[in-house]
MARBA-3410 file (N, C-alpha, C, O; in Angstrom, 1 decimal):
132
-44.2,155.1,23.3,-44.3,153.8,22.6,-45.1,152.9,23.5,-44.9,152.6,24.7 ~ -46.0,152.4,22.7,-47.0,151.2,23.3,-45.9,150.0,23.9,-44.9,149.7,23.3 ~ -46.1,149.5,24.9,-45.5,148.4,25.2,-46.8,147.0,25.0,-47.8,147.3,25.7 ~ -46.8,145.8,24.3,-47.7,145.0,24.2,-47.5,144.2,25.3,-46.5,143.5,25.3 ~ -48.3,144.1,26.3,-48.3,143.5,27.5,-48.8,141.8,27.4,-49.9,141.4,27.6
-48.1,141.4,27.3,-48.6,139.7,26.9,-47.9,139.2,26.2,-47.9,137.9,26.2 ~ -47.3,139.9,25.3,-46.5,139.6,24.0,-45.4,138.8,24.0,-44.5,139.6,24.1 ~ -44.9,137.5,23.8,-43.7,137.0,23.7,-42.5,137.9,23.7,-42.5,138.9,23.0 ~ -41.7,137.7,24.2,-40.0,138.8,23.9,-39.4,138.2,22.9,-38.5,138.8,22.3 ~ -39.8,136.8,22.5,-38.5,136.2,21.5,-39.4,135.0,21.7,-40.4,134.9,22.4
-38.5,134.0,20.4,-39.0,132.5,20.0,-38.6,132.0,21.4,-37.6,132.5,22.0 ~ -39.4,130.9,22.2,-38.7,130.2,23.5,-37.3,129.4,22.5,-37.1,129.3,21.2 ~ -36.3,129.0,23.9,-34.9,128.7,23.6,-34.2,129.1,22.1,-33.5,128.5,21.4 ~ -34.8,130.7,21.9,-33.7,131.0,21.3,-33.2,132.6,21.8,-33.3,133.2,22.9 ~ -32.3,133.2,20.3,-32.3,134.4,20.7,-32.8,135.3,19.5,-32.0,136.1,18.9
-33.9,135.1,19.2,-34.6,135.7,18.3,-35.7,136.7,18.8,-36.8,136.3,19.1 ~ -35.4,137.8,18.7,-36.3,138.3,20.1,-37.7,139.2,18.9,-37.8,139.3,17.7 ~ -38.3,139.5,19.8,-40.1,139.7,19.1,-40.3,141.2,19.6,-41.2,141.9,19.1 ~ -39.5,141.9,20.8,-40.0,142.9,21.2,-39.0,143.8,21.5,-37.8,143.3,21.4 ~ -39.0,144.4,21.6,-37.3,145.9,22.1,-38.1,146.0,23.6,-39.3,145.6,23.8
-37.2,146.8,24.7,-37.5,146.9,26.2,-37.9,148.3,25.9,-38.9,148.7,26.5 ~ -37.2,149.5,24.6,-37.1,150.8,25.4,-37.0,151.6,24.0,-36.2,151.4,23.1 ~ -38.1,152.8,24.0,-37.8,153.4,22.3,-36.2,154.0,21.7,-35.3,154.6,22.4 ~ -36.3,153.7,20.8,-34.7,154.3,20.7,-35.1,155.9,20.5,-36.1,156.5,20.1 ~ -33.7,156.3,21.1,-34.0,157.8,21.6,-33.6,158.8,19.9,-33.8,160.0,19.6
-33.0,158.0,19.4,-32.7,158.6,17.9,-34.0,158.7,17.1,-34.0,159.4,16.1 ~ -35.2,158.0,17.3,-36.3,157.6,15.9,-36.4,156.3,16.7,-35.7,156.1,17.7 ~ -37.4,155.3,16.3,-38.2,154.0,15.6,-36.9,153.5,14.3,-36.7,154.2,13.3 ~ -36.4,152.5,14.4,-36.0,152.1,12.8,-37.3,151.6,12.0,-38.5,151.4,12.2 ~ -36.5,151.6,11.0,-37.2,152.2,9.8,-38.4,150.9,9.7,-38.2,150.5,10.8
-39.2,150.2,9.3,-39.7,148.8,8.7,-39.5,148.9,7.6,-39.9,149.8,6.9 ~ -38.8,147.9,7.0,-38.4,147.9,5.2,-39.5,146.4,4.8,-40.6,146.0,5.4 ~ -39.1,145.9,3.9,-39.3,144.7,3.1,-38.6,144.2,2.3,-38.4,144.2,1.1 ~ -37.9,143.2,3.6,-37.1,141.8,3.6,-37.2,141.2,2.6,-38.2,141.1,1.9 ~ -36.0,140.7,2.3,-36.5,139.5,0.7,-35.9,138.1,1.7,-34.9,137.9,2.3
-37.3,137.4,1.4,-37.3,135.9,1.7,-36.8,134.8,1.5,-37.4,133.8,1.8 ~ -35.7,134.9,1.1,-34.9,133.3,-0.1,-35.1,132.1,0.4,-35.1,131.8,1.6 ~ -35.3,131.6,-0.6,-35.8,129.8,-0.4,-35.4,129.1,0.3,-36.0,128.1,0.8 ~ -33.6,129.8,0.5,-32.3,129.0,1.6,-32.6,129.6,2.8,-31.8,129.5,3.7 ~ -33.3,130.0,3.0,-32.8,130.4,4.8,-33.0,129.5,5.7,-33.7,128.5,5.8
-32.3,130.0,6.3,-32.2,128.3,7.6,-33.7,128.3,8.0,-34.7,129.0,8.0 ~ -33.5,127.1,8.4,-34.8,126.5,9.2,-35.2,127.4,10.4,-36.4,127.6,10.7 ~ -34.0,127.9,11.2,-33.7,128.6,12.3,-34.7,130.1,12.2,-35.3,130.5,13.2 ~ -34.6,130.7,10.8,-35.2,131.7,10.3,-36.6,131.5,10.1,-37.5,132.3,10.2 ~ -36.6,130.2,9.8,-38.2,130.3,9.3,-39.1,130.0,10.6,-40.2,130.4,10.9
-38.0,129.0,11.4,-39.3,128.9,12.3,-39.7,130.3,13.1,-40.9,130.7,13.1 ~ -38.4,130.9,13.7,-39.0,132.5,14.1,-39.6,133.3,13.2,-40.3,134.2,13.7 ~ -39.4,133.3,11.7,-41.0,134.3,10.8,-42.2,133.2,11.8,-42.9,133.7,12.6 ~ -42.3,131.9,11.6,-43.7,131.4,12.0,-44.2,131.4,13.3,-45.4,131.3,13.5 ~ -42.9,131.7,14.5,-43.3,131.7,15.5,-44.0,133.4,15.8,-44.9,133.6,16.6
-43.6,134.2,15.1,-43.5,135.6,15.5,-44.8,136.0,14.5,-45.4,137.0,14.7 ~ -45.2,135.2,13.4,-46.4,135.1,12.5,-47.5,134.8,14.1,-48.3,135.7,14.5 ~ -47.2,133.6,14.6,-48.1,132.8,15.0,-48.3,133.8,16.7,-49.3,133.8,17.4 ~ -47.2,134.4,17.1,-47.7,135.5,17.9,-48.4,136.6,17.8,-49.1,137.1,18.6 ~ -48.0,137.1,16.6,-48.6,138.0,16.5,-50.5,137.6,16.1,-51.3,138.3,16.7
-50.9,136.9,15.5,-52.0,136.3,15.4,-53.2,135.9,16.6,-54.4,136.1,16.6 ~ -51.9,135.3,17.7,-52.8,135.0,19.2,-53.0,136.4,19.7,-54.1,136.5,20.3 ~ -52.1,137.4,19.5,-52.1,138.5,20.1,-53.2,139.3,19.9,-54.0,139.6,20.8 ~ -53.3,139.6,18.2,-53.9,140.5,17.5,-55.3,140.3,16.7,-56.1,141.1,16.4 ~ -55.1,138.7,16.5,-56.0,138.3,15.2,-56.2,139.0,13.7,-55.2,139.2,13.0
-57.5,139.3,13.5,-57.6,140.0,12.5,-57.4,142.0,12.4,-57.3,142.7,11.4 ~ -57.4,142.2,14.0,-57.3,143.3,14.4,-56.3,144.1,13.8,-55.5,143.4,13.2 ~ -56.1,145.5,13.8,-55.1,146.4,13.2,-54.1,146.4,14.6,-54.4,146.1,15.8 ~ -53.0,146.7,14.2,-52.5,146.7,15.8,-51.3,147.8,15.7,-50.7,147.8,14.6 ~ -51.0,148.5,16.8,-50.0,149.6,16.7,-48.4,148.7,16.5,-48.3,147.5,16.6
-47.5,149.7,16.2,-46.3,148.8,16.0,-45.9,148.9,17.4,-45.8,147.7,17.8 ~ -45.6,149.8,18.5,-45.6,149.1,19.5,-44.0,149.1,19.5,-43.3,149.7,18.7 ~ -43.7,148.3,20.7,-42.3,148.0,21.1,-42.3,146.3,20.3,-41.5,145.4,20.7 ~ -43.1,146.0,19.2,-42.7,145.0,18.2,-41.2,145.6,17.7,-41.0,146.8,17.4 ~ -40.2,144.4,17.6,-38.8,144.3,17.0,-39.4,145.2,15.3,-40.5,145.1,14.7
-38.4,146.0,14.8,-38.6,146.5,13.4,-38.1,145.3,12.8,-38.9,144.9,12.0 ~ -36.8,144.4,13.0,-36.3,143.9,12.0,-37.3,142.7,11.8,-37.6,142.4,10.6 ~ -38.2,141.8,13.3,-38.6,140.9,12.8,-39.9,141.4,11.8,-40.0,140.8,10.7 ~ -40.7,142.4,12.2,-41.9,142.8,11.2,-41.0,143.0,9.8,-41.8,143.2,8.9 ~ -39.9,142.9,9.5,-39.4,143.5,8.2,-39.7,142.3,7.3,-40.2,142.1,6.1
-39.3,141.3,8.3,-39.2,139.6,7.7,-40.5,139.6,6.8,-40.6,139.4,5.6 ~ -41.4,139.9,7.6,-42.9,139.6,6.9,-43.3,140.9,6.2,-44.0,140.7,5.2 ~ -43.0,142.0,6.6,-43.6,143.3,6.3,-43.7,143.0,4.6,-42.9,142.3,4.0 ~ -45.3,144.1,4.0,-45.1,143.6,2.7,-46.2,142.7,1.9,-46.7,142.8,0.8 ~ -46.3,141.7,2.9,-46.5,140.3,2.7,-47.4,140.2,3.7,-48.4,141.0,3.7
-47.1,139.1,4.7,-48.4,138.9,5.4,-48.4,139.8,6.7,-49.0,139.2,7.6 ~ -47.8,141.2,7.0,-48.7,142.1,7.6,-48.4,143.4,6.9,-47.4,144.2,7.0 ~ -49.0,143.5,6.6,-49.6,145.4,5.9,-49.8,146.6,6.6,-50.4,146.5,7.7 ~ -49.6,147.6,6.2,-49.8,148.7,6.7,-51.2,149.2,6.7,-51.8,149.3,5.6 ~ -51.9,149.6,8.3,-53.4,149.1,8.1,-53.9,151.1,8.1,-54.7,151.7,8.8
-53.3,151.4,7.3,-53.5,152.9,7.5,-52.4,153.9,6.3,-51.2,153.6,6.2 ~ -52.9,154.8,5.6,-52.7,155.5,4.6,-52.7,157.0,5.2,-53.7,157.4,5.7 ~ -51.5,157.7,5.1,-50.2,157.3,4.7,-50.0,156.4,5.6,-51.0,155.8,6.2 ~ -48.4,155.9,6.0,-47.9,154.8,6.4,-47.1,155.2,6.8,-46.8,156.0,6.0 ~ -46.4,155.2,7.6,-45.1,156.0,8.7,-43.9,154.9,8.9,-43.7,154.5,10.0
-43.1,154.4,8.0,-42.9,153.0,8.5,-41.2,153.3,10.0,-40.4,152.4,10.4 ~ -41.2,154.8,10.4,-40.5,155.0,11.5,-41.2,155.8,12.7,-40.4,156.6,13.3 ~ -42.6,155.7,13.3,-43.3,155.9,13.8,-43.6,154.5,14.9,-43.9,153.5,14.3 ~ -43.6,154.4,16.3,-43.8,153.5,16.6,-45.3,153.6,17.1,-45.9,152.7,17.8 ~ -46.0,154.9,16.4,-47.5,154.5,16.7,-48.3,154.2,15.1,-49.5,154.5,15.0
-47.5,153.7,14.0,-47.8,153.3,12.8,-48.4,151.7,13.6,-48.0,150.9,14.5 ~ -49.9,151.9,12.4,-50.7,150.8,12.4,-50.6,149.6,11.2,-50.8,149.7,10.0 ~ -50.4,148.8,11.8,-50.5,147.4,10.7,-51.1,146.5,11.2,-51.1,146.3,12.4 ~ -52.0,145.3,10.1,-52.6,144.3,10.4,-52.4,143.5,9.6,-51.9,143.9,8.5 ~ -52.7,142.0,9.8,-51.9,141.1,9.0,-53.1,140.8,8.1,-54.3,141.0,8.3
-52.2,140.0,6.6,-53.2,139.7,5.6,-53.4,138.4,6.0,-52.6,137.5,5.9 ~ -54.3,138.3,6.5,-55.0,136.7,6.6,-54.7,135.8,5.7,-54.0,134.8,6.0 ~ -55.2,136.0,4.1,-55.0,135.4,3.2,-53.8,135.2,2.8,-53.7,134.0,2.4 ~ -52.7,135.9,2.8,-51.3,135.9,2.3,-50.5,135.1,3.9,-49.5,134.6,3.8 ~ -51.2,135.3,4.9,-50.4,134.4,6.2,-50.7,133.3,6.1,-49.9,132.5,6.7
-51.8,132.8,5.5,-52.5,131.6,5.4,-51.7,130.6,4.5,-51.7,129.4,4.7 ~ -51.3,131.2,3.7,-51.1,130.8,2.8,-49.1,130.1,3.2,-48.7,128.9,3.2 ~ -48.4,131.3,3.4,-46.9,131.1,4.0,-46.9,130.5,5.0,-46.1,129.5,5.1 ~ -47.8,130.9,6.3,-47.9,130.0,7.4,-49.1,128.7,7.8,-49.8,128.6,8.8 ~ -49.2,127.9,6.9,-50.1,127.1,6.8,-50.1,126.8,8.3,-50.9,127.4,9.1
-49.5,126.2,8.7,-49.0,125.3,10.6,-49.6,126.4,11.3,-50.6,126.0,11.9 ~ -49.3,127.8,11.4,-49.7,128.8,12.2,-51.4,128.9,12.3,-52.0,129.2,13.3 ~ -51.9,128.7,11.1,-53.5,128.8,11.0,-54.3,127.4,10.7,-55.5,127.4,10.3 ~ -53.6,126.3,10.8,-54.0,125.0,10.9,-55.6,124.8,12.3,-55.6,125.0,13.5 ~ -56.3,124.4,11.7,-57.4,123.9,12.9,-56.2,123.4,14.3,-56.1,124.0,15.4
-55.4,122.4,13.9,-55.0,121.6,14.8,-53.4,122.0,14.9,-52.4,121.3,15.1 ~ -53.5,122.9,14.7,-51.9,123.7,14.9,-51.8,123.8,16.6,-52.7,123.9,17.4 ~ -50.0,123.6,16.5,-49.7,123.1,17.5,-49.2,124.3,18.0,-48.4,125.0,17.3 ~ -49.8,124.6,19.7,-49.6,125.5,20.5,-48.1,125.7,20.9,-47.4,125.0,21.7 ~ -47.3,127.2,20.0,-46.3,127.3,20.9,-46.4,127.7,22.7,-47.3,128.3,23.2
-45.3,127.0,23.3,-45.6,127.4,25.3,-44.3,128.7,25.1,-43.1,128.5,25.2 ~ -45.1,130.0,24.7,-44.8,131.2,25.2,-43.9,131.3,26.4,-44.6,131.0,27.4 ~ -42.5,131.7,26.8,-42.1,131.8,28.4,-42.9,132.3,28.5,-43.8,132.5,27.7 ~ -42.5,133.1,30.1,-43.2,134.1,31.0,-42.2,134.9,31.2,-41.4,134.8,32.1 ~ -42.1,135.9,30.2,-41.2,137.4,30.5,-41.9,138.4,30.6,-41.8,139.4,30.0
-42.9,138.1,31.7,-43.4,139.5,31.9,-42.5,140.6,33.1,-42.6,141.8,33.1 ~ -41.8,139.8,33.9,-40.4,140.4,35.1,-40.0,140.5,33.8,-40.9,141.2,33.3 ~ -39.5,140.2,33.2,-38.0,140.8,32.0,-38.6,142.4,31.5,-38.0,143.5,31.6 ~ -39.7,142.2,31.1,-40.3,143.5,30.2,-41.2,144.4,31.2,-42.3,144.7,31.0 ~ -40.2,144.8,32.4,-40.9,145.6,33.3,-40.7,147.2,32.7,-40.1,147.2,31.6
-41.1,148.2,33.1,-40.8,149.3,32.8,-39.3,149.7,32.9,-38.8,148.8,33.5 ~ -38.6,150.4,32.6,-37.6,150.7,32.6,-37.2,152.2,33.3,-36.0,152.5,33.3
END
């Protein structure tokens, strides 16, 4: 399993985390497709946008491995604005490829792709996400 080196672990001051330390030794869980409801806390939305808006600094337009990316948080979006960048599609493989739909993130995450969108300050967990 790829580990993304630079990659956020979680939204800063929360506990919404963006990355796993270590492959699960059973499988990859699965990536499904989340249903979004109108109600979800604010708490939710802002980590889809923070974890939109990382993966974007990270990746851009690029296809990118799933990696030690969290399954549940890609589930949030999976679907929607990042896609499976590769046919078949493995969605319990952690070397399955996805890239995000620009146009459909654009669209949900306006703030995230704003000219003058406002810089999340990323901690520094690169000591937390050492090898294991």
């Amino acid at each position: 399993m790829i580990k993304h080196r630079g990659f956020p672990g979680r939204l800063p001051s929360t506990d919404f985390q963006f990355v796993i330390r270590r492959a699960n030794k059973k499988g990859a869980t699965k990536i499904i497709k989340r249903e979004r409801y109108k109600d979800r806390a604010p708490a939710d939305r802002r980590a889809d946008a923070g974890f939109m808006a990382a993966l974007w600094n990270h990746f851009g337009e690029e296809p990118f491995e799933r990696g030690n990316l969290d399954a549940a948080r890609i589930s949030w979006l999976f679907g929607r604005e990042v896609v499976p960048a590769e046919d078949p599609f493995d969605p319990c493989d952690y070397e399955a490829l996805l890239r995000i739909d620009v146009a459909k993130a654009e669209i949900a995450f306006p703030e995230v792709f704003a000219k003058d969108a406002e810089q999340i300050e990323w901690e520094d967990e690169d000591d937390a996400w050492e090898d294991d």
